[in-house]
N, C-alpha and C positions, 0 to 999 in steps of 0.2 A: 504494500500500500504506500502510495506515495505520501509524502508528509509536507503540505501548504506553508510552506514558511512565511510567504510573504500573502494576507488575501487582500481582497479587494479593497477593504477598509479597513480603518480604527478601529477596537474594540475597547470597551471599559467594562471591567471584568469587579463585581462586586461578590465578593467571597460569602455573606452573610443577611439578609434581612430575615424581619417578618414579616408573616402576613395575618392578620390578625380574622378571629372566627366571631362569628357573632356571640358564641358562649365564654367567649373572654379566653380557649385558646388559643395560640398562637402559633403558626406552623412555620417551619425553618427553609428557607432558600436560598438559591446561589442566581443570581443573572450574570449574561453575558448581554450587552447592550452595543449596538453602533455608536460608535462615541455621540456621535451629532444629535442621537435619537430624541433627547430633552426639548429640541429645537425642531427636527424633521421625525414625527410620533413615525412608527414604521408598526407592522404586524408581530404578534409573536407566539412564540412555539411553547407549551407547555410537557412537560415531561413530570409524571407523579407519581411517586412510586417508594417500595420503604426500604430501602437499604442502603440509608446513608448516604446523602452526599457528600460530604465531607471525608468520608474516607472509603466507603462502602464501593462505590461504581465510581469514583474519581475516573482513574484511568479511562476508562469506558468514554463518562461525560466531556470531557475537556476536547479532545477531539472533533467529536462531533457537533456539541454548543456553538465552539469559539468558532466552528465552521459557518455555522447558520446564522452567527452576530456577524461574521467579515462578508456576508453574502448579505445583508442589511435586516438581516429582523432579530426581535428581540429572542434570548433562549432563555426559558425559565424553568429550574429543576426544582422542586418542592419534595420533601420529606413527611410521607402520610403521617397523621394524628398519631402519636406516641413512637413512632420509629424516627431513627438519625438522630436531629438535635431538637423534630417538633415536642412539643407539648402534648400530655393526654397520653390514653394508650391503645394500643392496637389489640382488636380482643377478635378476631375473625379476616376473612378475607371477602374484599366485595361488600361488605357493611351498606347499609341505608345512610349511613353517618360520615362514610366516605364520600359517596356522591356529595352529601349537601357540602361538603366543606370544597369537594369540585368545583362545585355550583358557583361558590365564593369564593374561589381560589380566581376563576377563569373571570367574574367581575372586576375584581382588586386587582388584574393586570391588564383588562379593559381601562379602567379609570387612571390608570398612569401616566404619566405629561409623555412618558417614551414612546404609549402605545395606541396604535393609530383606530382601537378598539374592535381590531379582529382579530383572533387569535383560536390558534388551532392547537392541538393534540397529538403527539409522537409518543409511542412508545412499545416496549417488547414486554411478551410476559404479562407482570400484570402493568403496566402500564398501557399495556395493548386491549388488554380487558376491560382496566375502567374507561380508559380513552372512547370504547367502545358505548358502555354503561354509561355514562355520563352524556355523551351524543344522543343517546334514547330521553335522556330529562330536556333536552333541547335549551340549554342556556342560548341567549339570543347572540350573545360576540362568538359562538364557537362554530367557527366557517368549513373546518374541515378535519379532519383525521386521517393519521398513519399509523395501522395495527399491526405491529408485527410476531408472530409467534405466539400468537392467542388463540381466544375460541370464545365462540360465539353459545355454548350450549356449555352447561357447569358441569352436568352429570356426563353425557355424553363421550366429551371430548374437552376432558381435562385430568389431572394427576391423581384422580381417587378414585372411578370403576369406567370399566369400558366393556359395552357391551353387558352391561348389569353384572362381570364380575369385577372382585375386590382386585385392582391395581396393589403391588406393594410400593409405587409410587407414592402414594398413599400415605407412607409410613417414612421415607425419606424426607419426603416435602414437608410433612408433618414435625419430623423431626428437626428441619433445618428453621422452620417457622419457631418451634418453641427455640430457639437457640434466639432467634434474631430478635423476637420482642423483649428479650433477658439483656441485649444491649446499652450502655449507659450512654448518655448524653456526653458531649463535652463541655466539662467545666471553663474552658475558653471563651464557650459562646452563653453559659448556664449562669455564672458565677458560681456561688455557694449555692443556690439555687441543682444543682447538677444532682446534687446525691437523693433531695427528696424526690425528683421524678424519677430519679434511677428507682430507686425503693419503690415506689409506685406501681413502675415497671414490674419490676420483679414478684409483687406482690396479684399484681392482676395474670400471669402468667400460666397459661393452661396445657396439657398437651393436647392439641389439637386434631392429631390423628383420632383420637378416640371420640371424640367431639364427630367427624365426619361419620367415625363406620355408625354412627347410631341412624343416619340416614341412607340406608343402602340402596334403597327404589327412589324414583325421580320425584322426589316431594317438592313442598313450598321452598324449603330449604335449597333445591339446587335452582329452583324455578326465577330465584327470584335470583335476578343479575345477570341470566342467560337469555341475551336481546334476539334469540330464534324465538322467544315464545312469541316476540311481534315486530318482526324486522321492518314495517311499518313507522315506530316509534323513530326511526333514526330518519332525519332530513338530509344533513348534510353530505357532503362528498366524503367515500370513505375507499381507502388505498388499502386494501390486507393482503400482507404479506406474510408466505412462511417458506420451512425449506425441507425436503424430502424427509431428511435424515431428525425431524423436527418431530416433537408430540402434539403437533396442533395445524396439520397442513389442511386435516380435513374441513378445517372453517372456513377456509379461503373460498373454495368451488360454493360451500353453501350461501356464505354472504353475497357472490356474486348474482345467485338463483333468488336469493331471498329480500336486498335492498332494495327499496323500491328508485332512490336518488340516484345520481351520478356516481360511479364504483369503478374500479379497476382491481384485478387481482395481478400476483405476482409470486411463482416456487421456483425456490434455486434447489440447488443438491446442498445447501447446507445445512446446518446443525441448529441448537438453539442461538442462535446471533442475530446480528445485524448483517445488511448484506454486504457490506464495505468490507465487513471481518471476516467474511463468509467460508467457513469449511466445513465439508469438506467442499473445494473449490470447482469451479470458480468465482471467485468473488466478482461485485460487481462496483461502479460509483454508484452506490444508494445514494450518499449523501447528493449530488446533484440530481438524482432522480428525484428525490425528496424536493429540492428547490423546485424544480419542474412542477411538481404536484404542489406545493405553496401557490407557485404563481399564479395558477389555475383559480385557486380556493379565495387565498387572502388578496393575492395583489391586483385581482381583474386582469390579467392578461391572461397571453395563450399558454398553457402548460401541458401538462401528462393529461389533464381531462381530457381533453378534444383529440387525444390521437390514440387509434386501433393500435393493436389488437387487448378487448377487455380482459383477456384471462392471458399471460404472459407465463412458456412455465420451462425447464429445463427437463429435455428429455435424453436420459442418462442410457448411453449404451451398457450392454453389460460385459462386466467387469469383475474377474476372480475379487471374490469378500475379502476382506479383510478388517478387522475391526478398527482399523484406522485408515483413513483415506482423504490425502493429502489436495488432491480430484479427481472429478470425477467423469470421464470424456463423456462428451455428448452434444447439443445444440440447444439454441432455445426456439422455441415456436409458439404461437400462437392462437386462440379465438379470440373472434370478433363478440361472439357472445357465451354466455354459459348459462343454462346447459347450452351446448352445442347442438346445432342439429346434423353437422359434419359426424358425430362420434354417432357407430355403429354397433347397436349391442350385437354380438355373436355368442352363441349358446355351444356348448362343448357337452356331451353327454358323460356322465361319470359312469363311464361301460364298468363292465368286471374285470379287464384286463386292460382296459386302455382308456385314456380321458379321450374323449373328442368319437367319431363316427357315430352310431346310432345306438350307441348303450347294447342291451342284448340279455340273455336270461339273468336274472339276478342270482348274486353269491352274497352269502350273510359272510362278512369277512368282521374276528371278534380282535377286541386288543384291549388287554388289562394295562395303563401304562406305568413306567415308573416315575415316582415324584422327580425326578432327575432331568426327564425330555422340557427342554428350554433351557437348557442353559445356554445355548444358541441363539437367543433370541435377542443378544445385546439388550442395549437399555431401550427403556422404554421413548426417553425424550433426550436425542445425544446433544453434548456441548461444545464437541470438536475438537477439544483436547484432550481427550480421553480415548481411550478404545471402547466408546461406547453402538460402534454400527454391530449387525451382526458376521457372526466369521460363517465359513464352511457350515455348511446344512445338515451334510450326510451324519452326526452324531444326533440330533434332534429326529430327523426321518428315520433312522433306523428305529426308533422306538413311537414311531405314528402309523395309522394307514395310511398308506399314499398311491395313487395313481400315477400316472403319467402320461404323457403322448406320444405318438408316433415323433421321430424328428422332425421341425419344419423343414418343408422345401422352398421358403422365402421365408425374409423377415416380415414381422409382424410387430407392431407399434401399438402401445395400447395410454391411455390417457383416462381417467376416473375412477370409479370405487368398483371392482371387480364383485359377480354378486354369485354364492354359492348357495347351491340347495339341497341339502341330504335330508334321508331318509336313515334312519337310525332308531335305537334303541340302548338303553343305559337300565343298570343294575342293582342302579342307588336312586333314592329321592331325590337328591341334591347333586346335581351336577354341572359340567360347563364342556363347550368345546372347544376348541383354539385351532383354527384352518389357517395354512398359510399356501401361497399360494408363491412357487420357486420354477429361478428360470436353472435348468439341469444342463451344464456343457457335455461336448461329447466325450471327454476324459471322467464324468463321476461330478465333475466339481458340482455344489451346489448353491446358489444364491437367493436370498430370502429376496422377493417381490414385494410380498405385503402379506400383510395378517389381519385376521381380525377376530374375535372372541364371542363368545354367546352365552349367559345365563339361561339353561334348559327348564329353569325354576318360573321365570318371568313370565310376564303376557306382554303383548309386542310394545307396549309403550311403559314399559319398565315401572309399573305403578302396584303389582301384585306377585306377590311369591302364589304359586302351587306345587305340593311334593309333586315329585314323580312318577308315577306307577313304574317300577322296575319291571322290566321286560314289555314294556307296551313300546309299539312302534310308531312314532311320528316322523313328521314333516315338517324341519326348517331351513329358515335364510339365515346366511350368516353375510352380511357386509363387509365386506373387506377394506382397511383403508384409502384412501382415495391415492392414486401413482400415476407416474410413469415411467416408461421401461420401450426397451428396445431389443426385440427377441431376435436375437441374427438367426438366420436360417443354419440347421443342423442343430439349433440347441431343443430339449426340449422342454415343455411345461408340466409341473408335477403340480398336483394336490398333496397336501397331506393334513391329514386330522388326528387331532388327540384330546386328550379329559385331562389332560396336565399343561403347565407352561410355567414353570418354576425356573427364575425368581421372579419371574414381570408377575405372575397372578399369583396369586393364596390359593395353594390347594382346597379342594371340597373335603369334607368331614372324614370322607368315607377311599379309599381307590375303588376304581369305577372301571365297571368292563363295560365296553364301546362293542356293539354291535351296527356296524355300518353294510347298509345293504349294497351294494356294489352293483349296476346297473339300474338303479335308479338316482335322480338327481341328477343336478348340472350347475356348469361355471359357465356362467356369462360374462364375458369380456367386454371394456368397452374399447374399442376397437378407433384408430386415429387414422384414417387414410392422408395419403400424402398430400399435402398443401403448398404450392409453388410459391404463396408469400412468406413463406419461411423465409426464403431465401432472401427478401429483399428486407427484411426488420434490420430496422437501425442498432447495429451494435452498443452495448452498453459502456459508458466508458467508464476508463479502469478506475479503480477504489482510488478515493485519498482522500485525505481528512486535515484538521490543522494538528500543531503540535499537541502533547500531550501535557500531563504533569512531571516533573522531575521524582522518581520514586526509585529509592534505592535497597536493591533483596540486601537485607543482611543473617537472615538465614534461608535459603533459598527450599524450597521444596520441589514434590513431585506428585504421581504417579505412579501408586503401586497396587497389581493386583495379580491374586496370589488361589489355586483350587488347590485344595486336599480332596483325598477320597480313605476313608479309613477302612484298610483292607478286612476284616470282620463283619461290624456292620454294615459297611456301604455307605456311611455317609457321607457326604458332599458338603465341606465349608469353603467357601466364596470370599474371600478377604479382600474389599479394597481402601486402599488410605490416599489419602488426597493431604499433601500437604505438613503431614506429622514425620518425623524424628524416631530410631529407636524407642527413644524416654520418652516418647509422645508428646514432643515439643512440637508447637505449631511453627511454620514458614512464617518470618519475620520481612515486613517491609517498613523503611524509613519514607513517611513522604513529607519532602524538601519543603514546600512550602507554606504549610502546616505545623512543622518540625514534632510531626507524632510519629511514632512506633504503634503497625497495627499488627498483629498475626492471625492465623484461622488456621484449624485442622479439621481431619473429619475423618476417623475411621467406622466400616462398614464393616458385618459379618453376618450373613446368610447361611444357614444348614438346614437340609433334609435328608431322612432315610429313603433310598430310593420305594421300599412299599409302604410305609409310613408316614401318611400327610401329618399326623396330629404332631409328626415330629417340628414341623418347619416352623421355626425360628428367625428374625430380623432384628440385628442391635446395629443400634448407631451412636455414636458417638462423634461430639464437638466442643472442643476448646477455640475460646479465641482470647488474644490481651490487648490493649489498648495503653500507653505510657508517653508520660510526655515530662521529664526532670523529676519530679519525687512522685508524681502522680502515677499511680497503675492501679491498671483493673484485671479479671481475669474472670473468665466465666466457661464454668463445664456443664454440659448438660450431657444425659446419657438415656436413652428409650429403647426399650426393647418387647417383642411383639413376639406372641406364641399365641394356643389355641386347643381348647380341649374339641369334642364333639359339636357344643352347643353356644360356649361363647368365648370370645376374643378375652384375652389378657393383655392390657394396656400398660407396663411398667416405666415411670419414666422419675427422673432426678434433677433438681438444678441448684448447683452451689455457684454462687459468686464469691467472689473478694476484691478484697482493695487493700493492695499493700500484701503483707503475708495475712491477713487478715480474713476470715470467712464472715461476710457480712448478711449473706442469707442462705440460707438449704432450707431442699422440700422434697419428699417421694413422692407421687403417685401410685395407686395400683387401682386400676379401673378395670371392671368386666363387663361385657356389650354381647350381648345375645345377638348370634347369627340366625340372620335372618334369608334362608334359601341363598346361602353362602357358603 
């Protein structure tokens, strides 16, 4: 990425205000302003979100900000109600309480002498979510939106069930959440003032995974904040963006189906990022794509609105897995609208020996699996620095049914949410299926396509548990995530199905024997025929951004992860560490202009008995410190997750200190009844 030294304009760069709430509190900011802006009021960009500005996404922010101030508009980074240095405290995600302080947030930089009182919304994650959620309250200064890596549906298509079952995303996110609301303030910006909202903090502090699994069907709970129950409510122009390798691509295609306003969509092959940062690559210049869609929204000129193609996406050749991937060859192409009426379903029969021709007498083909199949299935939602894509298939497949095809005699391109339908039968009450759908080279090799999961408990709109009758024969659909892919001719296309997916799902109560009827059922494809303006779309130009912050590793960290299998029992431990030390010291950085010391760790450990779900276990653990001349902090928190027959066991801890000093401890031990999980 190229790094802007010199941009267009002056910039005045204000490290700290507030913004004050109508309940008296006060939330923390950083702007980045065109110098002149006092004098010539210009548009500006909102970004909201809780993980600290000030030290939290520094790195990240300065780039991209300083970029949008030197390009003339105002860039304003705000710290949610009790996270960073705001005031108050953070007690959920997506709150009723968040929007209104939006509401107020997006006024109070309306009314500023700088701002020419239009002002739009950037953001990833949940920035990309409220950005989303707050567009549905329709403040009247907020002209336009950039979603990126989000989701438009909470239950659906977010980090806690997919397909109505239990994500153990769930349980990380959950975890990394209770750690971040346990964060102090700085006494730089707090005075003395620092330690009673720290205390605050810590005192209002919940584990929050256990908090979700009490909601495991699509209640009021996911209902609300998820702008597909009325894609209607959003006026403005809205830009969503995600990337293959991403947990949340699948919003992009439906926001496009569902906005009724001005939209564009956009997927790269990247991970969760931004697309400037974009891996695995190729990146792209967002940030000027970005200006382009400003110009559109805020400044009344001509920008990204007015020009084709609406659904913009990278379509990835394929390419030996590997669980890291640096990029990812391919092209980008287009529609003009989505749905497309160009994209062609095609139906493939699930024969008894072969995917695709005309099916043929059915074979009951049975399979008990072991809690072990998926470990193949990388993460759920990758970051790009990790090995989190998935690797090699063939140890996952060996313990699924799977199908195949004949080899292609062309290639075949395919673009949207692949849709399967079996006919099947299971053993236990409570069960799930997990279809993925793999392109097979002619060596063995095998590559994951897409997946997608089924609660067999559910009714189709994820609102009612019903046991199973064991041995009774039904008929479902399983939706596969939304792709694209590029099947070269000679390779082929495998199905495969399984009642496991460990560590991305929570085992069911019970191991389950899969009777899959084989010659009944089908995958329908959604099929991309060739489009000659492919060829003519304007290249995107290359990534660059302004400088950054001056930040020096002085304990540097990594990346490590680690399987055992213990030759007796079979079990399978999963060890990864992000960041910690032997002694489980966290990676230290200095940032220069602040003059603080932050660190963060994070070790993870996953175990199952391969015939043993009641075995599966998830611990996590995070340290982080914070120190600036006598001042330190330190905060461990530690959750771990297990499960009898009938309900989840929630255990979790969080000690602070200051100094060598333990300033507060608390366990939890929460139990949540599984509910057709």
């Amino acid at each position: 990425m190229r790094v802007v030294e010199a941009l267009p304009g002056a910039i005045r760069e204000i490290e700290h205000c507030w913004i004050p709430m109508s309940d008296g509190t006060r939330l923390a900011a950083r702007l980045w302003l065109p110098a002149d802006a006092d004098t010539r009021p210009v548009p500006a960009l909102l970004e909201y979100i809780p993980y600290g500005k000030r030290e939290g996404t520094r790195e990240r922010d300065e780039p991209m900000h300083r970029y949008f101030a030197g390009h003339g508009h105002a860039a304003v980074r705000v710290d949610l109600r009790g996270s960073g240095d705001s005031e108050g405290v953070l007690l959920d995600e997506y709150l009723e309480q968040e929007e209104d302080d939006g509401l107020e947030v997006i006024a109070w930089i309306a009314a500023q002498a700088w701002c020419d009182g239009n002002v739009g919304m950037i953001g990833k994650s949940w920035g990309g979510f409220n950005a989303l959620q707050i567009a549905a309250r329709r403040p009247p200064a907020l002209r336009g939106v950039i979603t990126v890596c989000s989701s438009d549906d909470r239950y659906a298509d977010d980090a806690h069930y997919m397909g109505g079952c239990l994500l153990t995303e769930n349980f990380r996110w959950g975890a990394t959440l209770f750690h971040l609301v346990a964060l102090p303030p700085d006494p730089e910006l707090l005075g003395e003032r620092w330690r009673a909202l720290w205390k605050q903090r810590l005192d209002a502090a919940a584990p929050f995974a256990a908090r979700w699994l009490r909601h495991p069907l699509r209640d009021a709970y996911w209902r609300r904040g998820s702008v597909c129950e009325d894609h209607a409510r959003i006026a403005c122009p809205v830009y969503a963006i995600g990337g293959w390798a991403d947990g949340y691509s699948n919003a992009v295609p439906r926001l496009l189906a569902g906005l009724p306003g001005p939209r564009r969509g956009l997927v790269g092959p990247w991970a969760h990022l931004y697309p400037h940062e974009g891996v695995p690559g190729p990146a792209i210049g967002f940030l000027q794509e970005a200006l382009s869609w400003w110009r559109g929204c805020l400044d009344g000129g001509a920008g990204a609105l007015e020009h084709p193609p609406a659904y913009r996406v990278w379509m990835p050749e394929s390419v030996a897995p590997r669980t890291f991937q640096h990029e990812i060859p391919g092209r980008w192409v287009g529609e003009d609208s989505w749905p497309s009426p160009r994209i062609e379903p095609r139906r493939l029969a699930l024969g008894p020996d072969v995917l695709g021709g005309t099916g043929g007498p059915e074979r009951a083909e049975r399979l008990r699996c072991s809690q072990t199949v998926g470990l193949g299935a990388g993460a759920w939602c990758a970051f790009g620095a990790d090995d989190g894509l998935p690797p090699d298939q063939r140890e996952d497949d060996a313990g699924s049914i799977r199908i195949d095809s004949e080899p292609l005699d062309r290639g075949l391109e395919i673009l949207g949410a692949p849709l399967l339908e079996l006919h099947l039968a299971v053993d236990r009450p409570v069960a799930f299926v997990a279809v993925r759908l793999v392109d097979v080279f002619p060596d063995g090799t095998a590559a994951r396509v897409s997946y997608g999961l089924l609660n067999l408990t559910h009714d189709a709109e994820h609102v009612a548990v019903t046991p199973l009758e064991p041995g009774a024969r039904r008929r479902v659909q399983v939706r596969l995530n939304d792709v694209a892919h590029a099947f070269p001719a000679g390779h082929r296309l495998r199905v495969a199905v399984s009642t496991a997916y460990w560590p991305m799902v929570w085992p069911s109560p019970e191991p389950v024997e899969l009777t899959l009827f084989a010659g009944a059922g089908w995958l329908e494809l959604p099929v991309r025929p060739p489009r000659a303006a492919d060829a003519a779309l304007p290249p995107f130009e290359p990534p660059e951004a302004a400088p950054g912050p001056q930040v020096r590793d002085l304990h540097p960290g990594g990346v490590t992860r680690t399987v055992s299998r213990d030759p007796h029992s079979g079990e399978v431990v999963v060890t990864v560490t992000h960041d910690l030390d032997d002694a489980g010291e966290p990676a230290v950085s200095h940032v220069d202009p602040i003059g603080l010391d932050v660190g963060y760790g994070v070790t993870e450990r996953v175990r199952v008995v391969p015939g043993d779900p009641l075995s599966a276990e998830i611990e996590i653990e995070h340290v982080s410190l914070a120190r600036r001349g006598a001042w330190r902090t330190r905060v461990h928190t530690r959750s771990r997750v297990t499960a009898t027959r009938t309900r989840y066991r929630v255990e979790a801890e969080l000690r602070a200190f200051e100094g060598e000093q333990e300033v507060f401890g608390r366990r939890w031990d929460e139990r949540v009844e599984r509910r057709g999980l």
